[in-house]
C-alpha positions in Angstrom: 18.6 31.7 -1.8 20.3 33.9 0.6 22.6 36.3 -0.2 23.3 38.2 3.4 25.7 36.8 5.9 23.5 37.5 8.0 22.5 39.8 10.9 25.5 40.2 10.7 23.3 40.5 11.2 25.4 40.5 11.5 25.0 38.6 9.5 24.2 35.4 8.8 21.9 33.8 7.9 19.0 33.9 5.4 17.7 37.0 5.7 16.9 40.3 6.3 15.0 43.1 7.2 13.3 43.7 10.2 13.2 45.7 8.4 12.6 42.2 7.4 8.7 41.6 8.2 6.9 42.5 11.1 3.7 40.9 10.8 0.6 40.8 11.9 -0.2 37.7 13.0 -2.3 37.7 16.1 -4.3 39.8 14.5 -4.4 41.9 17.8 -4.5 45.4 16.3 -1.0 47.0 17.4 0.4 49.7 15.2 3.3 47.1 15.1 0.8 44.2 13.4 -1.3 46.4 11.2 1.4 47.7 9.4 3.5 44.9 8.5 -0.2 43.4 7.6 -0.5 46.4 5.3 2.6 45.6 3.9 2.3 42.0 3.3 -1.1 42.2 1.9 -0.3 44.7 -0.3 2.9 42.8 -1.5 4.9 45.5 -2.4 8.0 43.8 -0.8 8.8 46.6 1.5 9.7 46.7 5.1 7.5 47.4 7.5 10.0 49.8 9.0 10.8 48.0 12.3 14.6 47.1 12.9 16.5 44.4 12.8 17.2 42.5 9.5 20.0 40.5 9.8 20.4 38.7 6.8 21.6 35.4 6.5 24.3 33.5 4.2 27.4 35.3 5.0 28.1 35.0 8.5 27.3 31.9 10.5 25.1 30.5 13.5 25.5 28.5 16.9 24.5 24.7 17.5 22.6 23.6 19.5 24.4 21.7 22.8 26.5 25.0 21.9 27.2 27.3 25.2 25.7 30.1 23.9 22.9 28.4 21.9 20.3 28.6 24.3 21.9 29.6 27.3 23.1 33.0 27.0 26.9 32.1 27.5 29.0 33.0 24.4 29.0 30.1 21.7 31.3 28.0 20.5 35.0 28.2 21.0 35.2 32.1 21.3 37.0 33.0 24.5 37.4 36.9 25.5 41.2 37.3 24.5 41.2 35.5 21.4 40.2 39.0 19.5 42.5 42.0 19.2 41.2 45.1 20.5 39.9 48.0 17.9 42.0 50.5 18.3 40.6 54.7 18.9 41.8 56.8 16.1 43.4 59.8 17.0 42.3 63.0 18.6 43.3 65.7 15.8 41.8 65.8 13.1 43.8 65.1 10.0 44.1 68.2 7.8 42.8 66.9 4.5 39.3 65.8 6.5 39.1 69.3 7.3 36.4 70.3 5.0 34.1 67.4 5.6 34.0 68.3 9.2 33.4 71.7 8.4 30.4 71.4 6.1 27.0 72.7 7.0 23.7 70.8 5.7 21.3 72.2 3.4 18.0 70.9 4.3 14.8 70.9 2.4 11.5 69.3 2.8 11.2 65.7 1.9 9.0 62.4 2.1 6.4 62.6 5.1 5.5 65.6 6.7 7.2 67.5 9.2 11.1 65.6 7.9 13.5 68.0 6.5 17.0 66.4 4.1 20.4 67.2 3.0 23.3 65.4 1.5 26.6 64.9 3.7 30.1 64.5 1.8 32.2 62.0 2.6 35.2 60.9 1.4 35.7 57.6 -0.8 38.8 56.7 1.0 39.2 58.5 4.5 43.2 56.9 4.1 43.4 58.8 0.5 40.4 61.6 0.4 40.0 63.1 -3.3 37.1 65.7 -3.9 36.7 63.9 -7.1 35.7 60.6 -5.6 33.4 62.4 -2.8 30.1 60.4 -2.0 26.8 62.0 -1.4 25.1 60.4 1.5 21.1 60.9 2.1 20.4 62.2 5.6 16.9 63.1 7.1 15.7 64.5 10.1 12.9 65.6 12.1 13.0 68.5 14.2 12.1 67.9 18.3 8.5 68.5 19.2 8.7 70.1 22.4 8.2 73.2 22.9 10.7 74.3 25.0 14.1 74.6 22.8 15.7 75.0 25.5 15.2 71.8 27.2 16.1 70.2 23.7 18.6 67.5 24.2 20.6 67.7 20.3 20.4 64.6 18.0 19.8 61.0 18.1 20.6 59.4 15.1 19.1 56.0 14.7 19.8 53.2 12.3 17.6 49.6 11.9 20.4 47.4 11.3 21.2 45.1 8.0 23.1 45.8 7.0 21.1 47.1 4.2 18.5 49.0 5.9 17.5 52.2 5.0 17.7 54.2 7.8 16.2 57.0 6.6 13.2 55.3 5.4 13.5 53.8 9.0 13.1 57.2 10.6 10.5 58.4 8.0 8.3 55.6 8.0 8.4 54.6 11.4 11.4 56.1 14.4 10.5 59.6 13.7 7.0 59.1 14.3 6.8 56.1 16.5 9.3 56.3 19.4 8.3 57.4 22.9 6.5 61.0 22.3 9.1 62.1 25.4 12.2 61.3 23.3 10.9 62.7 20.7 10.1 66.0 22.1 13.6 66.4 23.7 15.6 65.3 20.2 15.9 65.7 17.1 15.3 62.8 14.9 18.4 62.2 12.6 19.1 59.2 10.2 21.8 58.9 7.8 21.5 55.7 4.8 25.4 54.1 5.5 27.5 54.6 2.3 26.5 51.9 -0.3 22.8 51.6 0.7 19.7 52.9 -0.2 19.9 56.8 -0.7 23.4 56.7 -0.3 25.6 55.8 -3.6 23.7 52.6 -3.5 25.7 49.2 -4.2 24.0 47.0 -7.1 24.9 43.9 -8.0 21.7 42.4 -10.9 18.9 42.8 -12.7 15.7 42.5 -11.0 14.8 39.4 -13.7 18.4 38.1 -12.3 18.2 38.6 -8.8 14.8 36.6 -9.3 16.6 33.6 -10.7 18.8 34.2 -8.0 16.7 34.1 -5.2 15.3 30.6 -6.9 18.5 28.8 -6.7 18.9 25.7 -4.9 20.3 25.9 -1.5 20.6 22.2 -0.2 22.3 20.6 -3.2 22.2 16.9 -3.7 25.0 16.6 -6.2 27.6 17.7 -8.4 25.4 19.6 -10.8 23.0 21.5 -8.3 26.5 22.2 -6.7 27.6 23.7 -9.3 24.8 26.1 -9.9 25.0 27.2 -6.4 28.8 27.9 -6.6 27.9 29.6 -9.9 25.3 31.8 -8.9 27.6 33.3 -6.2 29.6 33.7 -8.1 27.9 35.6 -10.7 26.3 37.3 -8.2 29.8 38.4 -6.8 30.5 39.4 -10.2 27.4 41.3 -10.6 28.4 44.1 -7.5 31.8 43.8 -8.7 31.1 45.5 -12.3 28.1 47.6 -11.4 29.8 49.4 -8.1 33.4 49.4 -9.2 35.3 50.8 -6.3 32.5 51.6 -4.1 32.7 47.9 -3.3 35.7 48.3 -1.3 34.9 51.0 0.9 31.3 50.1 2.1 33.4 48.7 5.8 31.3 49.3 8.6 34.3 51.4 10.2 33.9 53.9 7.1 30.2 54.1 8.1 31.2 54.9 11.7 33.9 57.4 10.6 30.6 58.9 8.3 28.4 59.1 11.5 31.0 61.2 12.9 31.4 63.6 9.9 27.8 63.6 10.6 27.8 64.2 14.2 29.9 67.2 13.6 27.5 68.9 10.8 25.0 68.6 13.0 27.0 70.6 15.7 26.5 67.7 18.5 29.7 67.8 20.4 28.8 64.2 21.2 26.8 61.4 19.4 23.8 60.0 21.0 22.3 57.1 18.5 20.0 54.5 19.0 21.2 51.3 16.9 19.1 47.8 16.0 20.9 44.3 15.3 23.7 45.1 12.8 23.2 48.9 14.2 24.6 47.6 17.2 27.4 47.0 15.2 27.8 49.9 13.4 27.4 51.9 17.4 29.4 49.6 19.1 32.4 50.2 16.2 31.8 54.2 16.3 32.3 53.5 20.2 35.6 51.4 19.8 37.0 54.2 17.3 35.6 57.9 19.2 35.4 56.7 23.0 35.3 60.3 23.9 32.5 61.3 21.8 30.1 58.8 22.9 27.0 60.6 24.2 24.1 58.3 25.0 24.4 54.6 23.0 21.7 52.3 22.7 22.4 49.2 21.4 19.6 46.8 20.7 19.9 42.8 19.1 23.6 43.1 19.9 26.0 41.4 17.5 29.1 40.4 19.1 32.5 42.1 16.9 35.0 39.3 18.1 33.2 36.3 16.5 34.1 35.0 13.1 32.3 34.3 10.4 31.7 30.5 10.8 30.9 30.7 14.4 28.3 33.9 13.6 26.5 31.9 10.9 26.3 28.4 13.6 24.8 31.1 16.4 22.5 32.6 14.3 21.1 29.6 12.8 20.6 28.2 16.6 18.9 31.2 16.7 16.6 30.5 14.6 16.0 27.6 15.3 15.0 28.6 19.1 12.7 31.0 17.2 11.0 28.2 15.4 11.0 26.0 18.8 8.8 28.9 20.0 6.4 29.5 17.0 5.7 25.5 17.0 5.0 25.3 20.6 2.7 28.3 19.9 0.9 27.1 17.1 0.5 23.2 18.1 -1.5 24.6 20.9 -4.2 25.5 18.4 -6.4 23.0 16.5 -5.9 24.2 13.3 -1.5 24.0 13.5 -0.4 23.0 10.1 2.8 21.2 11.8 0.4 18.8 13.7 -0.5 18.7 17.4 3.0 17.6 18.4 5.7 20.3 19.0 8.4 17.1 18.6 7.1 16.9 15.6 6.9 20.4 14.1 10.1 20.6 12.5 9.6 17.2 11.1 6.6 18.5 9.3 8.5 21.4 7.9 11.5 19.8 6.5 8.6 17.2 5.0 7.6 20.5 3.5 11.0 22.3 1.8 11.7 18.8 0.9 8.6 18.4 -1.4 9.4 21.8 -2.7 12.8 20.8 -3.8 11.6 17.8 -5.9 8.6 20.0 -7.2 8.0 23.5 -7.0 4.6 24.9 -5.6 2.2 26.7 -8.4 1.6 30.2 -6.1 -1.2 31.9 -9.0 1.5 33.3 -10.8 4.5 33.0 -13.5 7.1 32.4 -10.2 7.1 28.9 -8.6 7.4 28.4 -4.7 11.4 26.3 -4.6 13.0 25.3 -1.5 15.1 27.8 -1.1 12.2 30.9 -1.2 10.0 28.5 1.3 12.8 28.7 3.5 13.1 32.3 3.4 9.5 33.1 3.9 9.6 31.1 6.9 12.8 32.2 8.3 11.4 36.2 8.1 8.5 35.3 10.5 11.0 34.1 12.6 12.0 37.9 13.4 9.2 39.1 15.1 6.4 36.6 16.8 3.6 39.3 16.0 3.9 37.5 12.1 3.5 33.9 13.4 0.1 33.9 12.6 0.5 35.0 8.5 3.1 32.0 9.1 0.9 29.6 10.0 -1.6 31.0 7.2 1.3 30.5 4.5 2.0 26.9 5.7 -1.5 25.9 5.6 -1.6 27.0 1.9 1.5 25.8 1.6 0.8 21.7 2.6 -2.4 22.3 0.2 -0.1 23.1 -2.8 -0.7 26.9 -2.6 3.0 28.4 -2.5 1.3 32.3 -2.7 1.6 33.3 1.1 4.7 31.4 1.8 6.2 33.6 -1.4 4.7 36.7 0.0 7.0 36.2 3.0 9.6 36.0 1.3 9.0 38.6 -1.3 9.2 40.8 1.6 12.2 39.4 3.1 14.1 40.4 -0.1 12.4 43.8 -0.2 10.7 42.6 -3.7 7.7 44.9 -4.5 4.5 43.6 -6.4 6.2 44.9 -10.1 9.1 42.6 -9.6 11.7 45.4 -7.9 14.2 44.8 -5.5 15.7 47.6 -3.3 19.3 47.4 -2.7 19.2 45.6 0.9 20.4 42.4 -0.1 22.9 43.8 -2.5 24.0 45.8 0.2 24.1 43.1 2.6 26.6 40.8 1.4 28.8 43.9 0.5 29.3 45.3 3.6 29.1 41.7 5.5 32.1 40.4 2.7 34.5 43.3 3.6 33.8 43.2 7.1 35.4 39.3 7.8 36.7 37.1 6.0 34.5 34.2 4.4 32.9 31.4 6.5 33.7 29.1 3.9 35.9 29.2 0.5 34.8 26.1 -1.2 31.7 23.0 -1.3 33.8 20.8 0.7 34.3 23.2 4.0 30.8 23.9 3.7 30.2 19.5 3.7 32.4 19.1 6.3 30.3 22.0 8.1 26.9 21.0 7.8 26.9 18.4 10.6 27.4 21.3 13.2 25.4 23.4 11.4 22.2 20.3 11.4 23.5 20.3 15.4 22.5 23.7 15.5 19.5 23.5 13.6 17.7 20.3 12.0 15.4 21.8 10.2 17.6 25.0 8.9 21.0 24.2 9.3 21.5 22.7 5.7 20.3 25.4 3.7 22.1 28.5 6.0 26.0 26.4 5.9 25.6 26.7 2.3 24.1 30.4 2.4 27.5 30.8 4.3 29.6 30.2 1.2 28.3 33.8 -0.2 31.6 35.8 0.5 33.9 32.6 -0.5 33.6 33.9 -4.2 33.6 37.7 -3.3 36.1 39.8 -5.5 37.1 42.6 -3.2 38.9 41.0 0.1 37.7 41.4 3.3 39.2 44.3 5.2 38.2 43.8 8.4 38.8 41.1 10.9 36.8 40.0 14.4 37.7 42.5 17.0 37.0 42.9 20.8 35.6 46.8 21.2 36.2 48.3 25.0 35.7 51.8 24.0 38.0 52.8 27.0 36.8 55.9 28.5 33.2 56.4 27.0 29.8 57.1 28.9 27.4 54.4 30.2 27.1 52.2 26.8 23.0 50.6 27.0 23.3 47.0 25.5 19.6 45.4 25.2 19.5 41.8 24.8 16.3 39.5 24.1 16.6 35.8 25.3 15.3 34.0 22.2 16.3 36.3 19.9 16.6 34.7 16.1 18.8 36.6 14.7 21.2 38.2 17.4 21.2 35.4 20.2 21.5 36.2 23.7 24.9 35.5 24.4 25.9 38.2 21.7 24.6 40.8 24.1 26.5 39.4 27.2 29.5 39.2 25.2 29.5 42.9 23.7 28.3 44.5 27.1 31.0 43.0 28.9 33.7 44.0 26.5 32.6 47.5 26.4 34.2 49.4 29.1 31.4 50.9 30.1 28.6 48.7 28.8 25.1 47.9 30.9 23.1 44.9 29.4 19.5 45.4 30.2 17.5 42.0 29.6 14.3 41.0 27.8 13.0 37.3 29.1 11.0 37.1 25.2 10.5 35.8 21.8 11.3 38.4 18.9 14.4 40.1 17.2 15.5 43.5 19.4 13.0 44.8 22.1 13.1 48.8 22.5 9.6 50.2 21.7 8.3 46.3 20.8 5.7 46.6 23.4 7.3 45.9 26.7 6.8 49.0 29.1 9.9 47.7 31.0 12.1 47.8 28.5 10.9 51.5 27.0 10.8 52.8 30.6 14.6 51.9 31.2 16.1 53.0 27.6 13.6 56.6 28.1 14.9 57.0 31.1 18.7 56.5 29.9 18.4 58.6 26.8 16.3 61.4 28.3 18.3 61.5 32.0 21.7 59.8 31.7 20.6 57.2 33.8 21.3 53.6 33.0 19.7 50.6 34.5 20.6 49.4 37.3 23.1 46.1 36.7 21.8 43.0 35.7 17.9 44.2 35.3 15.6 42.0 33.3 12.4 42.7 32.2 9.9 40.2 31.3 6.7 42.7 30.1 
């Protein structure tokens, strides 16, 4: 079962971490492959350290026959001026945020070599700021590698989306040591965990032998009684954050996160921000935009999510999404002899629902205490969905899988939820739906608006559309109320804003990109024709060339470039 809203991934859908899986599955060697292989085989539930989770179950997804869906145009009944506009705050600084803003970091070695760390105070409540209630957030950083400090270019903060993802761990693991060698010797590398994940005062919601059962719950029930588990697992699960983060739960909004990047901008001594954000990132950039226009350095927003949707219509996008994703992987892996789905893409998805539904009448034995349900065969094969480099451990898992092994497809999951091989969760998903449950209101408050649902949601996807309308009724049972609302962001008056797109995209369709570049004042979409969730430094030389040549020289792409290698 899912617990995120998903990439908003955003949100939506079921799941989340591009963090989420990056897999090996061509087997073809790439730092990319080998590591998320490394992970997965070692099952220790961790993300590979690529960006983009966007988990799904609180948000919502396009249908297919949708504008938007598959077509790049906006889905659904969203039009441009239904959204108010997010509104700058003001120039001066209020007096009782003095003292954050004038804090200097302490660093110290930390994790991998070569990344320094300090702890940034920020207030609770930036309405109502107590020294009492002050947060500690985790930041890391890795000095620039050039030589020259004086062609050093400041900071670029990055973040890998969620939300939920450590960035942090992002930047040790993977940003810090993996982005273009140029950027890296002209910036300092800088990541901050948001407030209420990972590092930083980290939400928690249940046990790890809870959040296993969880996990396990049916997500397509059949009648009253399996309805009535679902409804009361969210609930407890709602329950769970409620008691165990007390009144962190309410201030975990992703415009407290900005307002902390900026706090963070300042201790850094950058007199403007210059951040590279993936899926929900794009969010969290785009919102940091909308609220400090004038201290917009260099933005790079990659797997955009579009701020003026609502929940419902996010979840029906984002489960069009992925089922665009898995129109790819099946026309892919039908081409081969040995396709688990048969030789018939047509057919494919056929095959797969053939599958969950034999796991819903009887779990798979996987060689250990935990069974393969439904709802954890959906997951793992929603996570491959996120990157096409894990198709092949995909097609691995269902062949197992059809054969009555539920061990691979489990795996895929396992990592999805960020479970390690002792039965551990990290925080992500707890995170997830806290942050994605104050951001907008719920997609759904009850079974019967998620019944009446599901026929768009099937529209939008067949074979997931089921299981991710009732992953939308997360946030219906959430005790803290939402705080935000959907919101067009112009960021009037800021620099050339980069927004990257990726045409299938799974998690942050297409049209999510057009939308938020043209609402930005100042926003460029730059194009990648592809398969896969977010495109900067995912192998295409076009893309890396144009968002290098932006962050290094100021110079966006030209209008309307695509890239297509």
């Amino acid at each position: 079962m899912d617990s995120s809203r998903l990439l908003r991934t955003s949100g939506t859908a079921i799941a989340t971490a591009a963090l989420l899986i990056s897999g090996c599955a061509l087997g073809n060697g790439s730092p990319r492959a080998t590591a998320a292989a490394r992970a997965y085989d070692a099952g220790d539930g961790r993300s590979s350290g690529f960006p983009g989770f966007e988990g799904f179950g609180s948000y919502g997804a396009g249908a297919a026959g949708v504008p938007g869906a598959a077509d790049g145009s906006p889905g659904g009944p969203y039009r441009k001026g239904d959204a108010p506009t997010l509104t700058p705050l003001p120039g001066a600084l209020p007096p009782a945020l003095r003292r954050y803003y004038g804090q200097k970091l302490t660093w110290h070695s930390c994790g991998t070599s070569g990344f320094e760390c300090a702890t940034l105070m920020a207030p609770l409540d930036y309405d109502h700021p107590r020294e009492a209630d002050d947060l500690k957030l985790a930041v890391s950083r890795k000095k620039a590698t050039g030589a020259d400090h004086a062609k050093r270019l400041g900071s670029l903060m990055v973040n890998p989306g969620g939300p939920g993802g450590s960035a942090v761990g992002y930047l040790q693991h993977y940003a810090g040591l993996g982005y273009p060698a140029a950027v890296r010797a002209h910036y300092d590398m800088v990541a901050m965990d948001p407030r209420g994940v990972a590092g930083s005062e980290p939400v928690t919601c249940l046990s790890d032998t809870e959040m296993d059962r969880y996990t396990e719950v049916d997500q397509t029930p059949d009648d009253a009684a399996e309805t009535a588990e679902l409804v009361d697992a969210y609930t407890k699960f709602a329950d769970g954050c409620a008691s165990r983060s007390g009144k962190l739960l309410g201030h975990v909004s992703t415009i407290e996160a900005a307002r902390d990047m900026d706090v963070l901008r300042a201790a850094l001594d950058d007199d403007k921000l210059t951040y590279v954000g993936a899926s929900y990132g794009t969010f969290l950039g785009a919102t940091y935009a909308g609220l400090f226009p004038s201290r917009v350095g260099h933005l790079v927003l990659d797997g955009a999510l579009d701020p003026a949707l609502g929940s419902e219509q996010v979840n029906r996008d984002q489960t069009a999404g992925f089922q665009t994703a898995f129109a790819s992987f099946a026309e892919d892996c039908t081409r081969r002899k040995d396709c688990p789905l048969g030789p018939s893409p047509d057919r494919a998805g056929e095959r797969l629902s053939e599958l969950f539904e034999k796991t819903d009448g009887k779990p798979l034995a996987t060689g250990k205490s935990r069974k393969l349900t439904e709802s954890l065969a959906t997951t793992g094969v929603i996570s491959a969905m996120y990157d096409e480099a894990a198709w092949g451990l995909l097609r691995n898992a269902l062949k197992a899988a059809f054969l009555g092994d539920g061990g691979p497809l489990l795996k895929l999951s396992d990592a999805y939820y960020e479970r390690d091989g002792h039965g551990s969760y990290q925080n992500l998903m707890y995170a997830n739906a806290a942050v994605n449950c104050l951001d907008l209101p719920p997609a759904f408050r009850s079974p019967s608006e998620v019944r009446e649902a599901i026929p768009a949601f099937r529209k939008a996807s067949p074979v997931f559309g089921t299981a991710l309308a009732w992953a939308s009724l997360t946030c219906g049972y959430w005790s803290v109320p939402a705080t935000g609302t959907p919101h067009r962001i112009p960021a009037a008056g800021a620099a050339p804003i980069l927004v990257v797109g990726t045409t299938r995209d799974p998690a942050t369709p297409y049209g999510w990109a057009r939308s938020l570049a043209s609402q930005l004042s100042s926003g460029r979409l730059l194009t990648y024709e592809g398969d896969g969730h977010t495109a900067y430094t995912r192998g295409s030389s076009c893309i890396d060339k144009a968002v290098n040549t932006y962050l290094l020289t100021s110079t966006p792409p030209p209008a309307g470039q695509r890239c297509s290698n």
